[in-house]
C-alpha positions in Angstrom: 18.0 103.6 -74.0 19.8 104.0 -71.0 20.0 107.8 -69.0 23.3 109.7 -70.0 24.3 112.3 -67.5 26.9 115.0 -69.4 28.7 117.3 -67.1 30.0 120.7 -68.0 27.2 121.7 -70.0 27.7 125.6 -69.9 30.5 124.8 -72.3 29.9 124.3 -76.2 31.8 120.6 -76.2 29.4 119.5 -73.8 26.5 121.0 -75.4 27.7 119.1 -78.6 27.3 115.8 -76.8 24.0 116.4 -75.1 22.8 117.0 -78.8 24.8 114.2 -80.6 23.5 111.6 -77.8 19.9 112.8 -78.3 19.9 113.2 -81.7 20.7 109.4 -81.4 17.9 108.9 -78.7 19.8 108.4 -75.7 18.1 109.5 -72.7 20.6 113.3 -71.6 20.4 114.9 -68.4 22.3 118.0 -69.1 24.3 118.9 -66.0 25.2 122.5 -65.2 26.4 125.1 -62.7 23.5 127.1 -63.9 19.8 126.9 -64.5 20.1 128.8 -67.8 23.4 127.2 -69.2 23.5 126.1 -72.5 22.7 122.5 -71.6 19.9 122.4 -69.9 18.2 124.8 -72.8 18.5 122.4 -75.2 15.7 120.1 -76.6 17.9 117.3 -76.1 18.2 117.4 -73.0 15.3 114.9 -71.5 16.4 116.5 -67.8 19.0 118.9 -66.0 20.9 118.4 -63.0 22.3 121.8 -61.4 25.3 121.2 -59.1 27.5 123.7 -56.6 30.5 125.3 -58.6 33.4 122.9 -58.6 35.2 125.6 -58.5 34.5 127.0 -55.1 34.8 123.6 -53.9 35.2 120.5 -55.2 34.3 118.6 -52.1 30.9 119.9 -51.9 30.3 119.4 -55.6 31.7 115.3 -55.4 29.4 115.3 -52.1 26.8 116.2 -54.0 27.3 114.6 -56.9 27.7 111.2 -55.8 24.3 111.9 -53.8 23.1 112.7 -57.2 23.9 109.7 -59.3 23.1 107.3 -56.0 19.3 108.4 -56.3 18.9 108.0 -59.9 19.8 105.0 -62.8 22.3 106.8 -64.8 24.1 104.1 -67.1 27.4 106.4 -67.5 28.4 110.0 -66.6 30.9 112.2 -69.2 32.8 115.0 -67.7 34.3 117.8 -70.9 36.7 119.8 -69.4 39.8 119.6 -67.9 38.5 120.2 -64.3 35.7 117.7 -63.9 37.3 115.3 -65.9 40.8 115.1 -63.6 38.3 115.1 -60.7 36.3 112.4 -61.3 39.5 110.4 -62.8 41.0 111.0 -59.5 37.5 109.8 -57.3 36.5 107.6 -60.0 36.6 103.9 -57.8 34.5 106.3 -55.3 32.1 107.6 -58.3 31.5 104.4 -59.4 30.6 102.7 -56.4 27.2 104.4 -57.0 26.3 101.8 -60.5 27.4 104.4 -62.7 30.2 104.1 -65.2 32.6 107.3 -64.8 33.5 107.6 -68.4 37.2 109.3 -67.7 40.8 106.9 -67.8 41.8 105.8 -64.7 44.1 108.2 -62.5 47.1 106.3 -62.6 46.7 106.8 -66.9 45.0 110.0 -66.6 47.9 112.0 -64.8 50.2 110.9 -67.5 48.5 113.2 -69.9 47.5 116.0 -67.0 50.4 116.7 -65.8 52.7 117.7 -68.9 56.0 116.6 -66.9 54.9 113.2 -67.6 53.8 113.4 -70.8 57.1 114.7 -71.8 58.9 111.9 -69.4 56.8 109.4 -71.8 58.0 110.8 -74.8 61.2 111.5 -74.4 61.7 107.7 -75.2 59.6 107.7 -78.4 60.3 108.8 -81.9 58.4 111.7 -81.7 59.7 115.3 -82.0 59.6 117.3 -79.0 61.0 120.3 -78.1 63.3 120.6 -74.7 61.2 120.7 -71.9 62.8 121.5 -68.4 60.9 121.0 -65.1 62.6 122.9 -62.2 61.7 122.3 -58.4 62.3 125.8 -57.4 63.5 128.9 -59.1 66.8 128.2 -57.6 67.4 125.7 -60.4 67.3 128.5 -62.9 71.1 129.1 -61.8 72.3 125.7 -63.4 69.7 125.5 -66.4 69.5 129.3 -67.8 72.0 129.4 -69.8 71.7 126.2 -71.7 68.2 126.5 -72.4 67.3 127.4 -76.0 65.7 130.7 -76.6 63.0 131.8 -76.7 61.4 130.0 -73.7 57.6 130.1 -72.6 57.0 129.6 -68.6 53.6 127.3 -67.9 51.7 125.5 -65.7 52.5 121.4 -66.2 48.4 122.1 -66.1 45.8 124.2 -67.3 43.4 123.3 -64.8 44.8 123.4 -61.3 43.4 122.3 -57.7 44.5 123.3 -54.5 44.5 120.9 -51.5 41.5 123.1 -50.2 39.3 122.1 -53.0 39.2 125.3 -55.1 40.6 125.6 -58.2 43.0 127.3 -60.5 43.1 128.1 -64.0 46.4 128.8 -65.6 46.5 130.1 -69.1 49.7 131.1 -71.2 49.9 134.5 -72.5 52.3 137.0 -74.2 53.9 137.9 -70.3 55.3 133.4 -70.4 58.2 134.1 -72.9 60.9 134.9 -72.8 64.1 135.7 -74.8 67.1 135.8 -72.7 68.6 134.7 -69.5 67.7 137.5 -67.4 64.4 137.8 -69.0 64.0 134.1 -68.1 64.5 134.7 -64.4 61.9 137.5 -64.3 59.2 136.0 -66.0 59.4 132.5 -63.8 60.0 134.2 -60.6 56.5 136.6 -61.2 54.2 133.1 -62.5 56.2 130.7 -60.1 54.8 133.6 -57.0 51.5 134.2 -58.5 49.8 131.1 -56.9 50.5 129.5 -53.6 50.1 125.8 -55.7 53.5 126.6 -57.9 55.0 125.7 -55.1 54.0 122.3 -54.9 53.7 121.9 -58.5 56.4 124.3 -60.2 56.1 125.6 -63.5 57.7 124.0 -66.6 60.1 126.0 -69.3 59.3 125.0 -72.7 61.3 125.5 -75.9 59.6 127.8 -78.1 58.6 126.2 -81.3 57.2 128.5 -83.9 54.3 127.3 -86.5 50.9 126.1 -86.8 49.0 124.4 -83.8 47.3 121.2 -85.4 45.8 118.5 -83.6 44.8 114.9 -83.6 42.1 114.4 -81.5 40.4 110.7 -81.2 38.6 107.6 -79.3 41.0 104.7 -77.8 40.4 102.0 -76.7 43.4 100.6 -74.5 45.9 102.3 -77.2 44.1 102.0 -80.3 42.6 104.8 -82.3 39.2 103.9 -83.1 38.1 106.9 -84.5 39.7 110.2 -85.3 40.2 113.8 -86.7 42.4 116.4 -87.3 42.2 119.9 -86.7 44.5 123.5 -87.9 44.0 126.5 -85.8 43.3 129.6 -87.8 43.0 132.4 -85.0 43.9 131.9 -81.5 43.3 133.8 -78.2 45.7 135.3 -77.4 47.4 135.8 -81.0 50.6 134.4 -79.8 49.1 131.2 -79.3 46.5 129.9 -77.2 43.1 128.8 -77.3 41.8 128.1 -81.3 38.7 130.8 -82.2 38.8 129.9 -85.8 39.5 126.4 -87.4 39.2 123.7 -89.9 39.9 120.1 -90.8 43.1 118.8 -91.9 44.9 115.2 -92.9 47.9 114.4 -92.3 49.6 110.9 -91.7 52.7 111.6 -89.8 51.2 113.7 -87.3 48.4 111.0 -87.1 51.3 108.2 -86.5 53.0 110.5 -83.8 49.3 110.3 -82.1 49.0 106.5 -82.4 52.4 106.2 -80.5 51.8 108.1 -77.8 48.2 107.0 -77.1 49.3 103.0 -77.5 52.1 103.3 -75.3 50.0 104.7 -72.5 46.9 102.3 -73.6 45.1 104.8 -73.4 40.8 104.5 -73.2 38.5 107.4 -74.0 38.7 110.6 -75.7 42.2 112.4 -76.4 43.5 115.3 -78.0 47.2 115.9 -78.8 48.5 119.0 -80.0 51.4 119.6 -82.2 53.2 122.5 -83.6 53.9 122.4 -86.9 57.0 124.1 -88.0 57.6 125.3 -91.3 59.9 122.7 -92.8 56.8 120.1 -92.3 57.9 118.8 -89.1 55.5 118.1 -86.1 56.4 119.1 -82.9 54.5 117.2 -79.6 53.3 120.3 -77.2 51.0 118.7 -75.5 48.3 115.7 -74.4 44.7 116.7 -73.3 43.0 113.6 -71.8 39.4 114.7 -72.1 37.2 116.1 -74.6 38.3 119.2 -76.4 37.0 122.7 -76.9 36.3 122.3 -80.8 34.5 119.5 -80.5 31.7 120.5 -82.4 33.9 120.7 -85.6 34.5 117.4 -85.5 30.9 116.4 -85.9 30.1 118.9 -87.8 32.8 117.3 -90.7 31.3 114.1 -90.1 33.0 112.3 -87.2 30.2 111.7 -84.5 33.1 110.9 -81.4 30.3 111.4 -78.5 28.2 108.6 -79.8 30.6 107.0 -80.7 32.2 107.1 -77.3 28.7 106.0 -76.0 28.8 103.0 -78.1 32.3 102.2 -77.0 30.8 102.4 -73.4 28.2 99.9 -74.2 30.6 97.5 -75.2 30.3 98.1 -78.9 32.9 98.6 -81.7 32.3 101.8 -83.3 32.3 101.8 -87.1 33.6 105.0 -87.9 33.3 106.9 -90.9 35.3 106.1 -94.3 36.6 110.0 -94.4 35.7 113.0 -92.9 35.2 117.0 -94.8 38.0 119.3 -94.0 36.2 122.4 -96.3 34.9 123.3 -92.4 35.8 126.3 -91.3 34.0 126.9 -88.0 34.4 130.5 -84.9 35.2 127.9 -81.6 35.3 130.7 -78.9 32.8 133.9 -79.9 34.5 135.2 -76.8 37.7 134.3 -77.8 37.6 135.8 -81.5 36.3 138.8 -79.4 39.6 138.6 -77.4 41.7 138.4 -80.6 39.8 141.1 -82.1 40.5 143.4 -78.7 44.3 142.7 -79.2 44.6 144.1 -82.8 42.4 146.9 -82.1 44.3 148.1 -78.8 47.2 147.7 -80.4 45.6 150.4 -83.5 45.5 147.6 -85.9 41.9 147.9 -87.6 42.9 145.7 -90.5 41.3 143.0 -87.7 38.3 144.3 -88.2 37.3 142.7 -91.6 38.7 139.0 -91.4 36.5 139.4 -88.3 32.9 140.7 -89.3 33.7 138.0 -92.3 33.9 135.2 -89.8 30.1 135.9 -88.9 29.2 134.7 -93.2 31.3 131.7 -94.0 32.2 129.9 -90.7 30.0 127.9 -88.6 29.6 128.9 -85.1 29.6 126.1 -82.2 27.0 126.9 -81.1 24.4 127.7 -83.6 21.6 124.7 -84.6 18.6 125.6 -86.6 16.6 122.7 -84.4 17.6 123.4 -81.6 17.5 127.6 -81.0 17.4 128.3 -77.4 20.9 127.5 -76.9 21.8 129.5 -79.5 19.7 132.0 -78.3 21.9 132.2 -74.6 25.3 132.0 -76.4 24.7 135.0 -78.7 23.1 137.1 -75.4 26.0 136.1 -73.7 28.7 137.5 -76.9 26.8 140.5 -77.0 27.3 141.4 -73.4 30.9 140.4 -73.9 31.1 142.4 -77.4 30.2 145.3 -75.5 32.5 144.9 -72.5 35.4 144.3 -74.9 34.2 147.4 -77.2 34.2 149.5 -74.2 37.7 148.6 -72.9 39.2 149.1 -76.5 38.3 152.2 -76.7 39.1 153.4 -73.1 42.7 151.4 -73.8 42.8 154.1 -76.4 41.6 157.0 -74.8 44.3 156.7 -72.1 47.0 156.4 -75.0 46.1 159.5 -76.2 
Protein backbone atom coordinates (compact mmCIF):
# COMPACT_ATOMS: atom_id res chain seq x y z
CA UNK A 1 0.00 0.00 0.00
CA UNK A 2 0.83 3.32 -0.53
CA UNK A 3 3.28 5.50 2.34
CA UNK A 4 1.04 7.65 4.69
CA UNK A 5 2.75 10.50 6.24
CA UNK A 6 0.58 11.74 9.62
CA UNK A 7 1.67 14.99 11.14
CA UNK A 8 1.20 15.99 14.71
CA UNK A 9 2.10 12.80 16.10
CA UNK A 10 3.00 13.99 19.79
CA UNK A 11 -0.74 14.28 20.14
CA UNK A 12 -3.13 11.28 20.90
CA UNK A 13 -5.55 12.01 17.69
CA UNK A 14 -2.69 11.52 15.65
CA UNK A 15 -1.34 8.64 17.40
CA UNK A 16 -4.84 7.05 16.77
CA UNK A 17 -4.42 7.37 13.06
CA UNK A 18 -0.91 6.10 12.80
CA UNK A 19 -2.39 2.93 14.55
CA UNK A 20 -5.76 2.72 12.69
CA UNK A 21 -3.85 3.07 9.23
CA UNK A 22 -1.43 0.33 10.25
CA UNK A 23 -3.54 -1.84 11.83
CA UNK A 24 -5.04 -1.71 8.27
CA UNK A 25 -1.54 -2.16 6.64
CA UNK A 26 -0.91 1.15 5.25
CA UNK A 27 2.52 2.02 5.03
CA UNK A 28 2.83 5.34 8.37
CA UNK A 29 5.64 7.54 8.74
CA UNK A 30 4.81 9.08 12.05
CA UNK A 31 5.86 12.74 11.89
CA UNK A 32 6.88 14.55 14.99
CA UNK A 33 8.56 17.53 16.68
CA UNK A 34 10.33 14.97 18.71
CA UNK A 35 12.32 11.84 18.45
CA UNK A 36 10.54 10.34 21.48
CA UNK A 37 6.84 11.47 20.67
CA UNK A 38 4.20 9.29 20.85
CA UNK A 39 4.27 8.58 17.13
CA UNK A 40 7.29 7.61 16.22
CA UNK A 41 7.18 4.96 19.31
CA UNK A 42 4.57 3.15 17.95
CA UNK A 43 4.82 -0.33 16.13
CA UNK A 44 2.79 1.14 13.53
CA UNK A 45 4.73 3.44 12.52
CA UNK A 46 6.92 1.78 9.45
CA UNK A 47 9.13 5.26 9.73
CA UNK A 48 9.40 8.84 11.48
CA UNK A 49 9.96 12.07 10.10
CA UNK A 50 11.22 14.74 12.79
CA UNK A 51 10.52 18.32 11.68
CA UNK A 52 11.53 22.05 13.29
CA UNK A 53 8.59 23.27 15.67
CA UNK A 54 5.96 24.98 13.63
CA UNK A 55 5.69 26.89 16.30
CA UNK A 56 8.81 28.81 16.31
CA UNK A 57 8.44 29.22 12.78
CA UNK A 58 6.28 28.03 10.35
CA UNK A 59 8.40 29.02 7.45
CA UNK A 60 11.24 26.91 8.34
CA UNK A 61 9.00 23.98 9.07
CA UNK A 62 6.91 24.31 5.31
CA UNK A 63 10.63 24.80 3.99
CA UNK A 64 11.42 21.79 5.28
CA UNK A 65 8.63 20.04 4.91
CA UNK A 66 8.02 20.41 1.38
CA UNK A 67 11.87 19.30 1.08
CA UNK A 68 10.70 16.36 2.87
CA UNK A 69 7.79 15.05 0.92
CA UNK A 70 9.81 16.11 -2.52
CA UNK A 71 12.46 13.34 -1.75
CA UNK A 72 10.26 10.62 -0.80
CA UNK A 73 6.75 8.85 -2.54
CA UNK A 74 4.25 9.68 0.00
CA UNK A 75 0.65 8.99 -1.52
CA UNK A 76 -1.11 11.65 1.00
CA UNK A 77 -0.07 13.64 4.10
CA UNK A 78 -2.83 14.19 7.27
CA UNK A 79 -2.24 17.16 9.48
CA UNK A 80 -4.46 16.69 13.31
CA UNK A 81 -4.48 19.82 14.87
CA UNK A 82 -5.60 23.05 14.36
CA UNK A 83 -2.15 24.55 13.54
CA UNK A 84 -0.77 22.27 10.88
CA UNK A 85 -3.94 21.70 9.42
CA UNK A 86 -4.85 25.70 8.69
CA UNK A 87 -1.22 25.76 7.54
CA UNK A 88 -1.02 23.38 5.09
CA UNK A 89 -4.82 24.42 3.90
CA UNK A 90 -3.39 27.73 3.46
CA UNK A 91 0.04 26.37 1.32
CA UNK A 92 -1.82 23.47 0.18
CA UNK A 93 -1.51 24.31 -4.07
CA UNK A 94 2.32 24.76 -2.92
CA UNK A 95 2.31 21.35 -0.85
CA UNK A 96 0.98 19.56 -3.47
CA UNK A 97 3.09 20.52 -6.17
CA UNK A 98 5.48 17.89 -4.63
CA UNK A 99 2.91 14.49 -5.90
CA UNK A 100 1.44 14.39 -2.58
CA UNK A 101 -2.16 14.84 -1.77
CA UNK A 102 -2.47 17.41 1.29
CA UNK A 103 -5.47 15.85 2.90
CA UNK A 104 -6.95 19.28 4.47
CA UNK A 105 -10.16 21.44 2.51
CA UNK A 106 -9.09 24.02 0.46
CA UNK A 107 -8.42 27.56 2.13
CA UNK A 108 -11.06 29.33 0.59
CA UNK A 109 -13.55 26.37 2.55
CA UNK A 110 -11.20 25.89 5.30
CA UNK A 111 -11.31 29.60 6.76
CA UNK A 112 -15.05 29.30 6.90
CA UNK A 113 -14.74 26.98 9.76
CA UNK A 114 -11.26 28.61 11.28
CA UNK A 115 -12.24 31.72 11.64
CA UNK A 116 -15.57 31.58 13.87
CA UNK A 117 -16.72 35.08 12.44
CA UNK A 118 -17.54 33.20 9.41
CA UNK A 119 -18.87 30.31 10.60
CA UNK A 120 -21.36 32.38 12.49
CA UNK A 121 -21.85 34.73 9.13
CA UNK A 122 -22.83 31.16 7.46
CA UNK A 123 -25.22 30.31 9.95
CA UNK A 124 -26.82 33.10 10.71
CA UNK A 125 -28.89 32.22 7.45
CA UNK A 126 -29.71 28.60 8.49
CA UNK A 127 -32.16 27.04 10.79
CA UNK A 128 -29.81 26.31 13.21
CA UNK A 129 -29.78 27.79 16.83
CA UNK A 130 -27.05 30.02 17.61
CA UNK A 131 -26.49 32.24 20.21
CA UNK A 132 -25.62 36.17 19.45
CA UNK A 133 -22.31 36.46 18.40
CA UNK A 134 -20.81 40.03 18.00
CA UNK A 135 -17.51 40.71 16.19
CA UNK A 136 -16.04 44.17 17.12
CA UNK A 137 -13.12 45.86 15.09
CA UNK A 138 -11.71 47.60 18.07
CA UNK A 139 -12.71 47.96 21.69
CA UNK A 140 -14.11 51.24 20.73
CA UNK A 141 -17.21 49.42 19.37
CA UNK A 142 -17.95 48.20 22.89
CA UNK A 143 -19.60 51.90 23.35
CA UNK A 144 -22.50 51.13 20.85
CA UNK A 145 -22.85 47.18 21.54
CA UNK A 146 -22.49 46.88 25.51
CA UNK A 147 -25.50 47.45 26.52
CA UNK A 148 -27.53 45.34 24.20
CA UNK A 149 -25.64 42.39 24.52
CA UNK A 150 -27.17 39.58 26.50
CA UNK A 151 -25.50 38.60 29.67
CA UNK A 152 -23.39 36.72 30.54
CA UNK A 153 -20.81 37.13 27.73
CA UNK A 154 -17.50 35.09 27.08
CA UNK A 155 -14.56 37.17 25.20
CA UNK A 156 -12.51 34.71 22.52
CA UNK A 157 -10.31 34.36 19.93
CA UNK A 158 -12.45 33.83 16.34
CA UNK A 159 -9.43 31.02 16.67
CA UNK A 160 -7.81 28.71 18.90
CA UNK A 161 -4.81 28.46 17.00
CA UNK A 162 -3.30 31.72 15.90
CA UNK A 163 -0.36 32.79 13.50
CA UNK A 164 1.37 35.88 13.41
CA UNK A 165 2.65 37.33 10.09
CA UNK A 166 6.30 36.43 11.46
CA UNK A 167 5.52 32.82 11.35
CA UNK A 168 5.15 32.03 15.07
CA UNK A 169 2.19 31.08 16.55
CA UNK A 170 -0.41 31.70 19.17
CA UNK A 171 -2.59 29.56 21.15
CA UNK A 172 -5.66 31.17 22.58
CA UNK A 173 -7.70 29.20 25.07
CA UNK A 174 -11.01 30.38 26.95
CA UNK A 175 -10.84 30.34 30.63
CA UNK A 176 -12.87 31.48 33.71
CA UNK A 177 -11.08 35.37 33.34
CA UNK A 178 -13.48 35.47 29.28
CA UNK A 179 -16.90 36.09 30.98
CA UNK A 180 -18.35 38.32 31.86
CA UNK A 181 -21.55 39.54 33.59
CA UNK A 182 -22.15 43.10 33.15
CA UNK A 183 -21.39 46.11 31.16
CA UNK A 184 -18.48 47.34 32.92
CA UNK A 185 -17.22 43.91 33.52
CA UNK A 186 -17.50 43.51 29.69
CA UNK A 187 -15.20 46.41 28.99
CA UNK A 188 -12.51 45.04 31.43
CA UNK A 189 -12.31 41.69 30.39
CA UNK A 190 -12.01 42.56 26.36
CA UNK A 191 -9.71 45.43 26.83
CA UNK A 192 -7.06 42.91 29.11
CA UNK A 193 -7.47 39.71 26.07
CA UNK A 194 -7.93 42.29 23.18
CA UNK A 195 -4.06 43.85 24.62
CA UNK A 196 -2.61 40.47 25.54
CA UNK A 197 -1.36 39.79 21.94
CA UNK A 198 -0.12 42.05 19.29
CA UNK A 199 -2.34 39.72 16.54
CA UNK A 200 -5.94 40.94 18.37
CA UNK A 201 -5.33 43.76 16.57
CA UNK A 202 -5.52 42.44 13.25
CA UNK A 203 -7.93 39.85 14.14
CA UNK A 204 -10.10 41.14 17.27
CA UNK A 205 -11.76 39.10 19.60
CA UNK A 206 -15.40 37.87 19.34
CA UNK A 207 -18.20 38.30 22.35
CA UNK A 208 -20.26 35.32 22.54
CA UNK A 209 -23.65 34.78 24.24
CA UNK A 210 -23.29 32.55 27.08
CA UNK A 211 -25.24 29.48 26.66
CA UNK A 212 -25.34 27.16 29.64
CA UNK A 213 -25.56 23.14 29.21
CA UNK A 214 -23.84 20.17 27.93
CA UNK A 215 -21.07 20.43 25.15
CA UNK A 216 -21.98 17.50 22.62
CA UNK A 217 -20.58 17.07 19.36
CA UNK A 218 -21.00 15.66 15.93
CA UNK A 219 -17.92 14.97 14.52
CA UNK A 220 -17.75 13.15 10.88
CA UNK A 221 -16.22 12.54 7.11
CA UNK A 222 -17.74 14.71 4.08
CA UNK A 223 -17.45 14.47 1.17
CA UNK A 224 -18.38 17.80 -0.71
CA UNK A 225 -21.36 18.27 1.99
CA UNK A 226 -22.33 14.82 2.66
CA UNK A 227 -21.78 13.01 5.91
CA UNK A 228 -20.33 9.73 5.06
CA UNK A 229 -19.59 8.62 8.28
CA UNK A 230 -20.15 9.89 11.72
CA UNK A 231 -20.37 10.01 15.63
CA UNK A 232 -21.44 11.74 18.47
CA UNK A 233 -19.77 12.71 21.52
CA UNK A 234 -21.10 14.28 25.41
CA UNK A 235 -18.38 15.88 27.50
CA UNK A 236 -18.25 14.62 31.01
CA UNK A 237 -15.34 16.75 32.55
CA UNK A 238 -13.76 19.55 30.93
CA UNK A 239 -10.52 21.63 31.48
CA UNK A 240 -11.14 24.15 32.76
CA UNK A 241 -14.54 23.23 34.61
CA UNK A 242 -16.31 26.08 33.18
CA UNK A 243 -15.99 24.73 29.89
CA UNK A 244 -13.20 23.95 27.73
CA UNK A 245 -11.35 21.17 26.55
CA UNK A 246 -13.33 17.41 27.21
CA UNK A 247 -11.03 15.12 29.82
CA UNK A 248 -13.83 12.64 30.27
CA UNK A 249 -16.43 11.46 27.56
CA UNK A 250 -18.74 9.16 25.97
CA UNK A 251 -20.96 8.37 22.90
CA UNK A 252 -24.28 9.78 22.36
CA UNK A 253 -27.27 9.83 19.46
CA UNK A 254 -29.11 12.23 18.79
CA UNK A 255 -30.95 13.24 15.39
CA UNK A 256 -31.54 16.83 15.64
CA UNK A 257 -28.19 17.73 16.59
CA UNK A 258 -26.96 15.29 13.77
CA UNK A 259 -29.38 17.32 11.17
CA UNK A 260 -28.06 20.75 12.49
CA UNK A 261 -24.46 19.06 11.40
CA UNK A 262 -25.65 17.99 7.97
CA UNK A 263 -26.77 21.66 7.24
CA UNK A 264 -23.87 23.32 8.01
CA UNK A 265 -21.34 20.90 6.50
CA UNK A 266 -23.63 20.71 2.97
CA UNK A 267 -23.92 24.18 2.67
CA UNK A 268 -20.20 24.77 2.90
CA UNK A 269 -19.62 21.34 0.76
CA UNK A 270 -17.46 20.54 2.92
CA UNK A 271 -14.56 17.52 2.21
CA UNK A 272 -12.70 15.84 5.05
CA UNK A 273 -12.94 15.51 8.62
CA UNK A 274 -15.17 17.95 10.81
CA UNK A 275 -16.21 18.44 14.19
CA UNK A 276 -19.07 20.76 15.28
CA UNK A 277 -19.76 21.52 18.74
CA UNK A 278 -23.03 22.36 20.29
CA UNK A 279 -24.31 23.34 23.58
CA UNK A 280 -27.03 21.62 24.74
CA UNK A 281 -29.37 23.53 26.92
CA UNK A 282 -31.55 22.06 29.26
CA UNK A 283 -34.92 22.31 27.55
CA UNK A 284 -33.30 19.82 24.70
CA UNK A 285 -32.33 22.47 22.50
CA UNK A 286 -28.87 22.57 20.55
CA UNK A 287 -27.06 25.50 20.39
CA UNK A 288 -24.07 25.86 17.36
CA UNK A 289 -20.75 27.13 19.27
CA UNK A 290 -18.51 26.20 17.08
CA UNK A 291 -16.92 24.39 13.65
CA UNK A 292 -13.45 22.67 13.94
CA UNK A 293 -12.26 21.72 10.34
CA UNK A 294 -9.69 19.07 11.28
CA UNK A 295 -9.47 16.17 13.28
CA UNK A 296 -10.50 16.33 16.86
CA UNK A 297 -8.85 15.67 20.22
CA UNK A 298 -11.17 12.59 21.16
CA UNK A 299 -10.59 10.94 18.36
CA UNK A 300 -9.70 7.85 19.73
CA UNK A 301 -13.31 7.43 21.20
CA UNK A 302 -14.62 7.33 18.19
CA UNK A 303 -12.80 4.24 17.16
CA UNK A 304 -12.77 2.87 20.06
CA UNK A 305 -17.01 2.61 19.81
CA UNK A 306 -16.58 1.28 16.47
CA UNK A 307 -16.32 4.12 13.93
CA UNK A 308 -12.85 3.71 12.23
CA UNK A 309 -12.90 7.68 10.52
CA UNK A 310 -8.87 7.61 9.80
CA UNK A 311 -9.22 4.69 7.48
CA UNK A 312 -12.00 5.59 6.45
CA UNK A 313 -10.70 9.00 5.52
CA UNK A 314 -7.84 7.08 3.73
CA UNK A 315 -10.26 5.25 1.70
CA UNK A 316 -12.05 8.31 0.84
CA UNK A 317 -8.65 9.55 -0.41
CA UNK A 318 -8.18 6.66 -2.59
CA UNK A 319 -11.20 7.39 -4.35
CA UNK A 320 -13.33 4.81 -2.47
CA UNK A 321 -16.79 5.10 -0.81
CA UNK A 322 -16.50 4.15 2.72
CA UNK A 323 -19.04 1.76 4.07
CA UNK A 324 -19.44 2.80 7.42
CA UNK A 325 -20.66 0.91 10.22
CA UNK A 326 -24.60 0.07 10.82
CA UNK A 327 -24.29 1.73 14.53
CA UNK A 328 -21.76 2.52 16.75
CA UNK A 329 -21.46 1.68 21.14
CA UNK A 330 -22.11 4.73 23.23
CA UNK A 331 -21.44 2.52 26.81
CA UNK A 332 -17.68 4.22 26.19
CA UNK A 333 -16.64 6.22 28.56
CA UNK A 334 -13.06 7.11 27.88
CA UNK A 335 -10.09 10.08 30.17
CA UNK A 336 -9.21 12.33 26.57
CA UNK A 337 -6.59 14.70 28.25
CA UNK A 338 -4.56 12.77 31.43
CA UNK A 339 -3.25 16.33 31.64
CA UNK A 340 -6.33 17.89 31.41
CA UNK A 341 -8.32 15.67 34.08
CA UNK A 342 -5.07 16.65 36.09
CA UNK A 343 -6.00 20.32 35.38
CA UNK A 344 -9.62 19.74 36.55
CA UNK A 345 -8.53 17.84 39.44
CA UNK A 346 -6.00 21.04 40.45
CA UNK A 347 -9.10 23.36 40.18
CA UNK A 348 -11.37 21.54 42.84
CA UNK A 349 -8.55 20.88 45.03
CA UNK A 350 -7.17 24.71 45.15
CA UNK A 351 -10.32 25.65 45.49
CA UNK A 352 -10.50 23.04 48.99
CA UNK A 353 -12.93 20.92 47.21
CA UNK A 354 -11.62 17.16 47.88
CA UNK A 355 -14.86 15.59 46.98
CA UNK A 356 -12.71 15.74 43.25
CA UNK A 357 -10.68 13.45 44.50
CA UNK A 358 -12.80 10.21 44.17
CA UNK A 359 -14.70 10.67 40.72
CA UNK A 360 -11.05 11.10 39.84
CA UNK A 361 -8.90 8.08 41.11
CA UNK A 362 -12.31 6.23 39.67
CA UNK A 363 -11.62 7.49 36.20
CA UNK A 364 -8.20 5.37 36.33
CA UNK A 365 -10.93 1.68 36.62
CA UNK A 366 -13.74 2.17 34.30
CA UNK A 367 -12.74 4.59 31.51
CA UNK A 368 -10.41 3.92 28.70
CA UNK A 369 -7.43 6.12 28.39
CA UNK A 370 -6.40 7.44 24.70
CA UNK A 371 -3.70 6.42 24.91
CA UNK A 372 -3.38 3.03 26.31
CA UNK A 373 -3.07 -0.24 23.64
CA UNK A 374 -2.18 -3.61 25.03
CA UNK A 375 -0.19 -4.21 21.37
CA UNK A 376 1.23 -1.51 21.17
CA UNK A 377 2.99 -0.42 24.86
CA UNK A 378 5.66 1.99 24.25
CA UNK A 379 3.44 4.82 23.53
CA UNK A 380 1.71 4.12 26.33
CA UNK A 381 4.69 3.81 28.14
CA UNK A 382 5.76 7.88 27.20
CA UNK A 383 2.26 9.18 27.89
CA UNK A 384 2.00 7.81 31.40
CA UNK A 385 5.93 9.09 32.09
CA UNK A 386 4.80 12.20 30.84
CA UNK A 387 1.27 12.39 33.39
CA UNK A 388 3.45 11.48 36.06
CA UNK A 389 5.84 14.38 35.74
CA UNK A 390 2.70 16.52 35.19
CA UNK A 391 0.87 14.77 38.29
CA UNK A 392 3.65 15.92 40.31
CA UNK A 393 3.98 19.49 39.04
CA UNK A 394 0.24 19.93 39.54
CA UNK A 395 0.45 18.12 43.17
CA UNK A 396 3.19 20.48 44.06
CA UNK A 397 1.35 23.75 42.99
CA UNK A 398 -1.89 22.61 44.81
CA UNK A 399 -0.45 22.40 47.77
CA UNK A 400 1.83 25.57 47.67
CA UNK A 401 -1.68 27.40 46.33
CA UNK A 402 -2.71 26.21 49.77
CA UNK A 403 0.03 26.94 51.78
CA UNK A 404 -0.03 30.62 50.76
CA UNK A 405 -3.88 30.71 51.66
CA UNK A 406 -3.11 29.79 54.99
Amino acid sequence: MPTVLVLDSQGYAALSIVRSLGRHGVRVTAGADSAFALGPQSKYATDSYIYPDPEIDCYDFLDHLTEHLNGNDYFAVIPATDKTTALLSQHKADLERTGTIVATEDWETFSLAYDKTNTFDVAEGLDIPTPTTIAPESPTDLDSIRNDLPYPVVVKSRSKSIWTDEGTHELSRVDDSHYASSPTELDAVYRTIYESSPTFETHPPLIQEYIPGETQTTVALADQGDILVHFQERRLRTDPPSGGNSTLLEGVRNRRMLEYAKTLIGVLEWTGPAQVEFMKTPDGEFHLIEMNGRYWGSLPLAINSGVDFPWHHYQLLRGERPKPPASYQTNVVQRRLLYGDLNWLYYYLAKGDLSAIAPFVRSFVGPKHTFVSTDDPRPTVVALAEGAVLGTKQSARAVRTRLHER
